[in-house]
N, C-alpha and C positions, 0 to 999 in steps of 0.2 A: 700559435694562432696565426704566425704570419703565412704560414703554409696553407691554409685553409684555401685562400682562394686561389691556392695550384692545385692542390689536393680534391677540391669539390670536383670542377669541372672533369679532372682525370678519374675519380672516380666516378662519376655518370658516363661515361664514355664505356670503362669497363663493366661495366653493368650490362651494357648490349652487346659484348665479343659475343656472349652467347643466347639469342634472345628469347629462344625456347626454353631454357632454364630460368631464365629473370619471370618469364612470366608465367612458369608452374608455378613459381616462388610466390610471387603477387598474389593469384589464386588464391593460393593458400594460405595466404595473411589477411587477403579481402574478406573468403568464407571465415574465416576464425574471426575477425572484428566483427560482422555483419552477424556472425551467431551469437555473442558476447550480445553487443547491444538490444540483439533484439529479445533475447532471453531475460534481460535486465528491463527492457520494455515491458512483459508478457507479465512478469514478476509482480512490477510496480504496481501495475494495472491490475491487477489481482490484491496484492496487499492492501491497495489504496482505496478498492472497491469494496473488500468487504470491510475495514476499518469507517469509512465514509460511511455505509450504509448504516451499519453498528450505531455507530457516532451518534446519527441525524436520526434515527430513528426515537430512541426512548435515552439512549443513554448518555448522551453530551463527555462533557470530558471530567465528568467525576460528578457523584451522588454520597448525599447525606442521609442516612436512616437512623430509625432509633434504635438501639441494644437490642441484638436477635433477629431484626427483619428479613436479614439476607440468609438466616438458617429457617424462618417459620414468617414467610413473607403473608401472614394473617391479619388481619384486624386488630387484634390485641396488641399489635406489636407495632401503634402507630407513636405519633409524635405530635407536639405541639404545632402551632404557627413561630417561624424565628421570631429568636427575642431579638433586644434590641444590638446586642452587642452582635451576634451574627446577624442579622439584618446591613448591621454597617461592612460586615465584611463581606457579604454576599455584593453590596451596592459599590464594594471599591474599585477604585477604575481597573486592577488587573481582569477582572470577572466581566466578559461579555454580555450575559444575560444570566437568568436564572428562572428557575419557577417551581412553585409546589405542587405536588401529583397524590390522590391517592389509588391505591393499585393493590387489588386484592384477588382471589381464585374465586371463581362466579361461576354460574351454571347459567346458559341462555337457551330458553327453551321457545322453539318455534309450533307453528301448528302441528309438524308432523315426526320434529326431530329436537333430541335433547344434547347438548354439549356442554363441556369442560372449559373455561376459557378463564382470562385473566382481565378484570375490568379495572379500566386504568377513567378516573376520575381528570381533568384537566381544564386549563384554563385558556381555551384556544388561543387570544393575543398572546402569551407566552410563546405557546408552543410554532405558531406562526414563524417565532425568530431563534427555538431552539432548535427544532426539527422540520424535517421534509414531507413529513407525513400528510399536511395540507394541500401541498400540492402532488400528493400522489391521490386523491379523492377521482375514482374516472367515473365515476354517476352519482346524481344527486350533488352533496353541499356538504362543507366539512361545518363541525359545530360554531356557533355564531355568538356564544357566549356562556359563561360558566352556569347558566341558568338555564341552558339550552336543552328542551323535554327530550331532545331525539338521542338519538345511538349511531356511529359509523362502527361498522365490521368491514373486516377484509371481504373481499369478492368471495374466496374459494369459501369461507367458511359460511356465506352466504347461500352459494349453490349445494352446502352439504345439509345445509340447514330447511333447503329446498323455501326459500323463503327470496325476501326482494326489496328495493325499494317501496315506502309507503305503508307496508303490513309491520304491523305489530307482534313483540316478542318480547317475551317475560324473562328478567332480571331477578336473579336469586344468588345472595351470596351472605354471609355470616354477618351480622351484628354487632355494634361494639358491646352489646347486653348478652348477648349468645345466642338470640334467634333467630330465627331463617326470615330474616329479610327480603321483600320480591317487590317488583316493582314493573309495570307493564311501559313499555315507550313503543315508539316506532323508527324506525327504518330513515335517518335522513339520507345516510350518504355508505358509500362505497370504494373501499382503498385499494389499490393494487402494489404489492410488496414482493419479497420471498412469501412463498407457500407457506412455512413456519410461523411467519408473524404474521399472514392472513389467519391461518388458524387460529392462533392465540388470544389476537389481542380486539376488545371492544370499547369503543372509547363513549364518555359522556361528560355532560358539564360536571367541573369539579362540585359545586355548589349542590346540585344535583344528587351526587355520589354523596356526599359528606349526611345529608338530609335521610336519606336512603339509609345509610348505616348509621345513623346516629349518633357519628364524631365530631358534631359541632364544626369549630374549626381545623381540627383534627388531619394530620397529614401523612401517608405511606411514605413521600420521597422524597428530596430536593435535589433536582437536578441541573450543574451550574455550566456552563462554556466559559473559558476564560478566551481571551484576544491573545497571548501570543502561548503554545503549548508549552515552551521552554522555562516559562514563569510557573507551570502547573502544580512542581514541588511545590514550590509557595505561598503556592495559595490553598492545596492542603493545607499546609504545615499551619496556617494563619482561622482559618476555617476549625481545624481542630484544636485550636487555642483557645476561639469562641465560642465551641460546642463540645465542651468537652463529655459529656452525657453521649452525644452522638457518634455512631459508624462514619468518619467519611474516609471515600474509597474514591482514589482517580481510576480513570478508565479499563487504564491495564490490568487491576483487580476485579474489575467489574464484567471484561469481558477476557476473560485471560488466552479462550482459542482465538480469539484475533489477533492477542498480540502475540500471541505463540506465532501464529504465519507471517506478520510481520516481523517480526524478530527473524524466523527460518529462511524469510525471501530473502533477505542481505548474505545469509551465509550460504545460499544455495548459488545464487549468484554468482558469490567468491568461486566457489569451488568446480563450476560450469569454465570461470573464467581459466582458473589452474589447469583444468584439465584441455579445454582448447588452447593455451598457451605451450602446455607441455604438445601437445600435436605440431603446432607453426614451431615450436622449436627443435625439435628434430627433424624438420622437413629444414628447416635453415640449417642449421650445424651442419646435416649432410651436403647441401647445397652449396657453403660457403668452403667445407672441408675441403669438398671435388675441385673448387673453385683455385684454392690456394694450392691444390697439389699439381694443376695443372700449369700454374705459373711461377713454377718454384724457381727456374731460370731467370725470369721476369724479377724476380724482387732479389736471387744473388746478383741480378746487374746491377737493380737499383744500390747493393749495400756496397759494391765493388766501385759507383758512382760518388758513394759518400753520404748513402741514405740511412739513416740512422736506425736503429729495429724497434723505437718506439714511433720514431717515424711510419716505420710499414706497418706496424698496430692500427694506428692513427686511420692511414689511409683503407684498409679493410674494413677496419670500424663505420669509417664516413661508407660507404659501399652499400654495407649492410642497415647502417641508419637511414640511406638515400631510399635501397628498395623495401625496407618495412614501412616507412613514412608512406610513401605509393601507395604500400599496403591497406594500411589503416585509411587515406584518406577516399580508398575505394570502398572500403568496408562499411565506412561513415557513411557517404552516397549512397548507397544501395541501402540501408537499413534505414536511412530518411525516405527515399524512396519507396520502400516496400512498406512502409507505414502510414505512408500520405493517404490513402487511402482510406484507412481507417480513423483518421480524426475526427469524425462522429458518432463513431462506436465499430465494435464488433460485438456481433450477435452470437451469443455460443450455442445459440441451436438447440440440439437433443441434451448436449451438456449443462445445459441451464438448470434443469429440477436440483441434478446434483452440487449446481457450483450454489443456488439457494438454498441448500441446507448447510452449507459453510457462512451461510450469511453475504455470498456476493450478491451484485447485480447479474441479469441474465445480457448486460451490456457493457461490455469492457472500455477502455479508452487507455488504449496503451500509446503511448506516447514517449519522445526524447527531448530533454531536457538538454541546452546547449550543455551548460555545467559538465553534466552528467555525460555527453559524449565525449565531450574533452578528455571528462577524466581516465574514463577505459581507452579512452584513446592514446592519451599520454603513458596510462600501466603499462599497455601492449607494448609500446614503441617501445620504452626503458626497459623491460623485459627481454624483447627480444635480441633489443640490442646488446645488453650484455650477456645473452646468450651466444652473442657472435664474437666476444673475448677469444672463446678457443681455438677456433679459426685462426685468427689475428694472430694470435699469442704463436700458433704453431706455424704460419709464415714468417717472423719473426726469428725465428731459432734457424731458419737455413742458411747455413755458412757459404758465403759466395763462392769461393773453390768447388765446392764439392756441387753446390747446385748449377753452374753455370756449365761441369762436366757431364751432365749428362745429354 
């Protein structure tokens, strides 16, 4: 280590004997950080968007249902109101919020068209603070109370429905007795989502819904968020200690293609990174290779000096750690740069229909996390630099005699 501050300065010096090569080299450590990050940006932003939209929209971060719901999500297959022992477990501080939903397959038929949809019963102040959905209402009013006579549908399934705010449209769906229950409301409000969950889903007051099928206080679902997700196991685990009659299922049961892409965006990542890693490192190897054969005199003087060969290790190493450092810290800049731009979204355009039927938003928010660059920033640097071992190792081995003779 005493060497160090001989060693740094002389190695930045030899960095620029040759400075067309130093800066192919940068280049091509810049572009590999700068694709690295931004690919891990692109990723996030995607995982995070359709897991978020998932989330906030009906399914929070784990539901309770009774035996069978989630194979014949019918009527028959409802559940009580919590007792008191889950009650207390639903209200303990790990659980952010909670609320009851009933949620059945319904048929909504307008003046001129009939549809297939799923009518989710609901108790708006809950849903206020589990879900987004309130605030994705773009005409009219979202429901104002569990008693509330109206209906919110998505947009698209409005305009398939050829219908609108204010007009009325008849509600038909099974019974808790087994007959075809109907029920005529109107039109409050208007949601904009993915196309999928416009189509699907129609919302009413719970109170409403429950009256309608004849379940008393009768419930399809409990849907809870806890405050921090890493507590989640345990609050199943405690949840299902207090319901033991009861399905509960955290999220990643619940919606398994989101956490399948979140799962696959971390190892796509990895594997983006290996493969630009393996590129910057043979573009180094040969770089540092040329570098060392061309100075092979150079370092039998320095051993002929009294320079030791883990010394000339030493000094290659620092070289190579000097111009990947450059490297990275170019690659950083540019990929915060190239992304300033987007910190209020990216719009994917024509690609939208399709990233909504994965459940994203048709608006991404890719974004770098300080952490998060450090980190690829730090893999890269430690990578590359013992990539530059070989080099090092093979200036090292030249016998002063023989190198200082040619």
């Amino acid at each position: 280590m005493i060497l160090l501050p001989l060693l740094l300065p002389l190695g930045w010096r030899n960095l620029w004997r040759n400075p067309r090569r130093t800066l192919i080299t940068l280049v091509v450590v810049a572009v590999g950080t700068w694709s690295v990050l931004i690919f891990a940006a692109l990723f996030n932003a995607l995982t995070t968007g359709s897991r978020d939209t998932t989330l906030r929209f009906l399914t929070g971060h784990g539901q309770l249902h009774a035996a069978g719901y989630l194979d014949d999500p019918s009527v028959s297959h409802s559940m009580a109101p919590p007792a008191p022992a889950l009650r207390r477990a639903l209200d303990a501080p790990p659980v952010a919020a909670w609320t009851g939903r009933v949620r059945v397959p319904a048929i909504v038929q307008s003046e001129y068209r009939t549809r297939s949809v799923t009518l989710a019963g609901v108790v708006p102040q809950n849903e206020r603070t589990l879900s987004d959905l309130p605030r994705e209402v773009i005409e009219g009013r979202y429901l104002t109370g569990s008693d509330d006579p109206g209906v919110v549908m998505g947009r698209d399934l409005a305009e398939r429905l050829k219908t609108r705010i204010g007009k009325r449209v008849i509600l038909m769906a099974q019974a808790a007795d087994g007959h075809l229950a109907e029920s005529g409301v109107t039109i409050v409000g208007l949601y904009a989502a993915g196309k999928p969950a416009e189509d699907e889903f129609v919302f009413t007051g719970l109170n409403g819904t429950q009256s309608m099928l004849g379940l008393g206080e009768g419930l399809s679902e409990i849907s809870f968020e806890v405050r921090d997700e890493a507590a989640l196991t345990d609050v199943v685990a405690q949840l299902r200690r207090a319901a033991p009659g009861l399905d509960v299922e955290p999220w990643m049961e619940l919606a398994p293609l989101v956490y399948t892409i979140e799962t696959f965006g971390r190892y796509y990542t990895a594997v983006w990174l290996l493969i630009m890693f393996t590129l910057m490192a043979i573009g180094l190897v040969n770089t540092q290779l040329m570098a060392v054969f061309e100075r092979r005199r150079e370092f039998g003087l320095l051993q002929a000096l009294g320079m030791r060969p883990q010394q000339i290790v030493l000094q290659v190493v620092l070289e190579s750690a000097l111009l990947v450092g450059l490297g990275v810290l170019a690659g950083t800049a540019l990929a915060i740069t190239t992304l300033a731009p987007f910190r209020r979204g990216l719009d994917l355009g024509f690609l939208a229909p399709g990233a909504e039927i994965m459940g994203e938003s048709r608006i991404l928010h890719p974004a770098l996390g300080a952490a998060e660059s450090l980190l690829y920033g730090v893999i890269i640097w430690l990578l590359a630099v013992g990539a530059a071992l070989w080099p090092a190792l093979s200036a090292a081995t030249a016998r002063p005699a023989a190198a200082m003779s040619r």
